[in-house]
C-alpha positions as CSV (number, residue, x, y, z in Angstrom):
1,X,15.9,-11.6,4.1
2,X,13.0,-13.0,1.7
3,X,9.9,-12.5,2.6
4,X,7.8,-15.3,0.6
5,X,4.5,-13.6,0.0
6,X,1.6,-16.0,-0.4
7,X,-2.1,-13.9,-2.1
8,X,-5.6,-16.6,-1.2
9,X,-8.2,-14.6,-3.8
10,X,-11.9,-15.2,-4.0
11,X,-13.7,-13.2,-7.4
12,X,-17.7,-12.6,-6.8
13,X,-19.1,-11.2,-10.2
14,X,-22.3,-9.2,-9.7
15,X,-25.1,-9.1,-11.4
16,X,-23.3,-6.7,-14.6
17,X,-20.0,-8.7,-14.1
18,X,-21.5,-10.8,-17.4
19,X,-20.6,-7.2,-19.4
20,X,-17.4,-7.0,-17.9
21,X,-18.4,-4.0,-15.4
22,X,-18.0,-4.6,-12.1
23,X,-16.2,-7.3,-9.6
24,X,-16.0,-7.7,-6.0
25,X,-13.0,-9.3,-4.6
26,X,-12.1,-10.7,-0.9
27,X,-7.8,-10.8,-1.0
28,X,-5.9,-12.4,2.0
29,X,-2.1,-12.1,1.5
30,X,0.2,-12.3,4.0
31,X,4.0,-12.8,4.6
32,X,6.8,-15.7,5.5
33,X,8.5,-14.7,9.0
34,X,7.2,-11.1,9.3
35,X,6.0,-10.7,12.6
36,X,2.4,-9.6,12.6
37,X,1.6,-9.6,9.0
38,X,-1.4,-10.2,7.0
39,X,-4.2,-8.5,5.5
40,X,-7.6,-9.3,4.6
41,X,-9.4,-6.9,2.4
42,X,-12.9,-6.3,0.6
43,X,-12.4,-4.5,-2.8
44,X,-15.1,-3.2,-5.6
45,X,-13.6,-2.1,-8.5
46,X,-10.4,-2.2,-7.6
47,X,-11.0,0.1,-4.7
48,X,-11.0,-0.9,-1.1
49,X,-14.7,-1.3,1.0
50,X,-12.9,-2.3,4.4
51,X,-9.7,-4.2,5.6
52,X,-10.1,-6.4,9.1
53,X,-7.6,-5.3,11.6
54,X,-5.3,-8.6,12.1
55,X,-4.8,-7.9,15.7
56,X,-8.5,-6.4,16.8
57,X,-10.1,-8.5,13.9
58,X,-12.2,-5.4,13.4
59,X,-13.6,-4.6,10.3
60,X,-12.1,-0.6,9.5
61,X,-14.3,0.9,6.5
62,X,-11.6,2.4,4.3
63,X,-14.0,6.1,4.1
64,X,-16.8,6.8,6.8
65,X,-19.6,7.3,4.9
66,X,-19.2,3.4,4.8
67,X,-19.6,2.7,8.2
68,X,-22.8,4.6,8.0
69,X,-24.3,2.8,5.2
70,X,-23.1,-0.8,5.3
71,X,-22.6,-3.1,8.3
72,X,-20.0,-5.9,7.9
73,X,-20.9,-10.4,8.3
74,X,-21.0,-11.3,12.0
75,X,-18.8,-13.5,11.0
76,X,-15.9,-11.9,9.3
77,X,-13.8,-11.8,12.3
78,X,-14.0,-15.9,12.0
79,X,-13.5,-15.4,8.7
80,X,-10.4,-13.0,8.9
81,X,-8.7,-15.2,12.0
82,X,-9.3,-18.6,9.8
83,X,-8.1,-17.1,6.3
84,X,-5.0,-15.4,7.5
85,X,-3.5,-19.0,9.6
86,X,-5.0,-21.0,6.1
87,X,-2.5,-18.1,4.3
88,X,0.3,-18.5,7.1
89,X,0.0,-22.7,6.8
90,X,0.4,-22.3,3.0
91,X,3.5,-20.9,2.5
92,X,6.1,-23.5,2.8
93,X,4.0,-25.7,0.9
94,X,3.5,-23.5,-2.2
95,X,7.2,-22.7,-1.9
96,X,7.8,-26.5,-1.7
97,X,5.3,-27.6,-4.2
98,X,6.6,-24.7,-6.7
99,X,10.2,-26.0,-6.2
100,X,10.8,-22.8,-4.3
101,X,11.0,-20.2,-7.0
102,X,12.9,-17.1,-7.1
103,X,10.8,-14.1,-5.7
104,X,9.0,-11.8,-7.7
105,X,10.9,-8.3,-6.9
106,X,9.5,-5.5,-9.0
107,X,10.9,-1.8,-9.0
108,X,8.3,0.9,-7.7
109,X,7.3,4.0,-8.8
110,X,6.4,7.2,-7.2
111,X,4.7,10.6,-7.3
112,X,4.3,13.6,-5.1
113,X,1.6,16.3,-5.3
114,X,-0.8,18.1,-3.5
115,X,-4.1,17.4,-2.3
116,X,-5.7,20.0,-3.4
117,X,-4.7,23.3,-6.0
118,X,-1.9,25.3,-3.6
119,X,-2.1,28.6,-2.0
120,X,0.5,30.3,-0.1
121,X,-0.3,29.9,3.4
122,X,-3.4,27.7,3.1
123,X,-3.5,24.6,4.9
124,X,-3.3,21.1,2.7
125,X,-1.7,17.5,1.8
126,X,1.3,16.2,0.3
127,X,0.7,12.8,-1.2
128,X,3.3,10.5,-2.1
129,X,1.8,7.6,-4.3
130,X,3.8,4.5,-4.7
131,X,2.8,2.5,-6.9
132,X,4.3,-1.4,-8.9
133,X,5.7,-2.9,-6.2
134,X,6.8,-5.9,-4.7
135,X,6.7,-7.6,-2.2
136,X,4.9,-5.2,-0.2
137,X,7.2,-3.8,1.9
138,X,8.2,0.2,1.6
139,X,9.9,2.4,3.8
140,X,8.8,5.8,2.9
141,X,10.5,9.3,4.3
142,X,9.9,13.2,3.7
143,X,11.9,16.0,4.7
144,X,11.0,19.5,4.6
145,X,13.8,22.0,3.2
146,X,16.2,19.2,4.3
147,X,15.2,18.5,7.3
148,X,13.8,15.2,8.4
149,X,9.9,15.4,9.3
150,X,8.9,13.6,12.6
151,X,6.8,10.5,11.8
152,X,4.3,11.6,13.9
153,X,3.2,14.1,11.1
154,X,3.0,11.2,8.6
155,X,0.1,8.6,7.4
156,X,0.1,6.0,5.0
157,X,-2.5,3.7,3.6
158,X,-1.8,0.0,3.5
159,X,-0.7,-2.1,0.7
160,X,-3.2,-2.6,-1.5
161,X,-3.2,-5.1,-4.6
162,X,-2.9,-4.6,-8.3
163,X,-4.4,-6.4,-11.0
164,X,-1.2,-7.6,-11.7
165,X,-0.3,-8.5,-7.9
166,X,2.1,-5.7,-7.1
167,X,0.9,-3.5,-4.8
168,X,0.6,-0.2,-4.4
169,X,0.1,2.7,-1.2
170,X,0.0,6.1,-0.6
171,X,1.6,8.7,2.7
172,X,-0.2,11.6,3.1
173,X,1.6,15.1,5.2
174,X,-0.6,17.9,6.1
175,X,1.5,21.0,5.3
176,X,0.9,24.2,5.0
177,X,3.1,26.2,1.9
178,X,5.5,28.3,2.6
179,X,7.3,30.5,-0.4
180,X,9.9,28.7,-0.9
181,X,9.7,25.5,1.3
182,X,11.0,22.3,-0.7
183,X,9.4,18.7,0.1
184,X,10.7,15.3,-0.8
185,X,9.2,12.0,-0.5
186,X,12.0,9.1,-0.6
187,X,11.2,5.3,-0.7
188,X,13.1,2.7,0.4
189,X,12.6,-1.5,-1.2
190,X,14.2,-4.4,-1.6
191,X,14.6,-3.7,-5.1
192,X,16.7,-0.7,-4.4
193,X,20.2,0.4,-3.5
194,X,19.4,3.8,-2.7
195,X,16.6,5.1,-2.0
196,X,13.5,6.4,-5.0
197,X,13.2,10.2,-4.7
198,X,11.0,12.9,-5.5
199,X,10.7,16.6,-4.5
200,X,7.9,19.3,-4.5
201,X,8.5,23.0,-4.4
202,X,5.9,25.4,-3.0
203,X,7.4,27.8,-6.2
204,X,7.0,25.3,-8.6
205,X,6.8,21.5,-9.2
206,X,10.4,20.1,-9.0
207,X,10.9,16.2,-9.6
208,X,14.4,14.7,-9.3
209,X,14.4,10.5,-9.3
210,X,17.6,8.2,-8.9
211,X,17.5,4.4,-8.1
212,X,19.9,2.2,-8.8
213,X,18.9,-1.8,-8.9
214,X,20.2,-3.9,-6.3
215,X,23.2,-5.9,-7.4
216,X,22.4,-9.6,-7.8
217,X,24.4,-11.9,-5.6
C-alpha cells in the first residue's frame, strides 16, 4: 500500500542563525490512510526538544531535564490538533497538484552497539540505529542467540527527520552480556525484500548485512 507522506516545515533562525550556527525548527508530517499517524516535533540543531502526543496532545520532552527547565505554549495543543488536520487536508491536493508523483522510497541503513563499554555480566543497552529512510515506516526485531525477544523488552524512539527528509530512529534492549550470547537487530521496509540485518556478539563485534531491493512492478 503507499503511504503518501506530506512534511508542513516552519525554520525560526536565532539570533546566531546569521553565522550559520544554530536553527530551530517546528516539523508536522504525517501519513495518507495510516490510522493514527502524525507527528509534530520541536527540533534545535537537528535534535529533538519535545514531540506532542497526537492522541493526548501532550507535549512529551524528549530528555527530563527539559521538563524541568522549559515549560511548553498554552497553546501548542491547538497548535498540534490544527497543524496535523491542515497536514491530513493536504495530501490529496499536493498529490493532485504534483500530478501524483511516484513516492520517494529510500533504502535504510543500520547499526548495533552498545550503550556503554561492555563487561561480562554488567547490566547495559543494545542500540539499533536506523538511519536514511523513507517513508517512515520500520518494523524492527532482535533475537537473542536465535531466539525471538519479547517486545515487551523493546523501545524505540520515533521517526525523526533528516536534513534531507528521510528519517531516521533508534530501539534500544537492556541486556545484560553473557560469554557468548549473540544479538541481532533486523529491519523490515518497503524498500526491502528481506529483512536489513545485523548481529552483536558479547565475544566480539560480528556484523553480517543482506537486503535485497524490492522488485519493481
Amino acid at each position: 500500500m503507499t503511504r503518501d507522506l506530506f512534511l508542513v516545515l516552519l525554520l525560526i533562525c536565532l539570533p546566531k542563525c546569521i553565522q550559520g550556527k544554530h536553527l530551530l525548527r517546528f516539523l508536522t508530517f504525517c501519513q495518507k490512510d495510516v490510522a493514527g499517524d502524525g507527528q509534530y516535533d520541536i527540533e534545535y540543531d537537528s535534535d529533538q526538544l519535545l514531540y506532542v502526543d497526537p492522541i493526548t496532545y501532550r507535549a512529551v520532552p524528549r530528555l527530563p531535564e527539559f521538563a524541568e527547565q522549559w515549560i511548553p505554549d498554552p497553546g501548542l495543543a491547538k497548535d498540534t490538533y490544527v497543524s496535523l488536520g491542515t497536514c491530513k487536508y493536504n495530501i490529496p491536493r499536493a498529490i493532485k497538484g504534483e500530478n501524483s508523483p511516484p513516492e520517494a522510497i529510500v533504502i535504510p541503513t543500520s547499526l548495533i552497539y552498545p550503550k556503554q563499554d561492555m563487561e561480562i555480566g554488567v547490566p547495559n543497552t543494545l542500540i539499533c540505529f536506523v538511519n536514511d529512510f523513507h517513508p517512515p515506516v520500520v518494523d524492527i526485531t532482535w533475537t537473542r542467540n536465535g531466539q525471538f525477544v519479547d517486545q515487551s523488552e523493546v523501545s524505540q524512539t520515533q521517526y525523526y527527520s533528516n536534513s534531507d527528509f528521510s528519517f531516521r530512529t533508534s530501539s534500544y534492549l537492556n541486556f545484560t552480556p553473557q560469554e557468548n550470547d549473540i544479538y541481532s537487530c533486523s529491519v523490515g521496509h518497503i524498500s526491502l525484500q528481506a529483512p536489513l540485518t545485523r548481529f552483536w556478539a558479547s565475544f566480539n563485534i560480528l556484523e553480517h548485512t543482506t537486503f535485497i531491493l524490492k522488485e519493481t512492478i
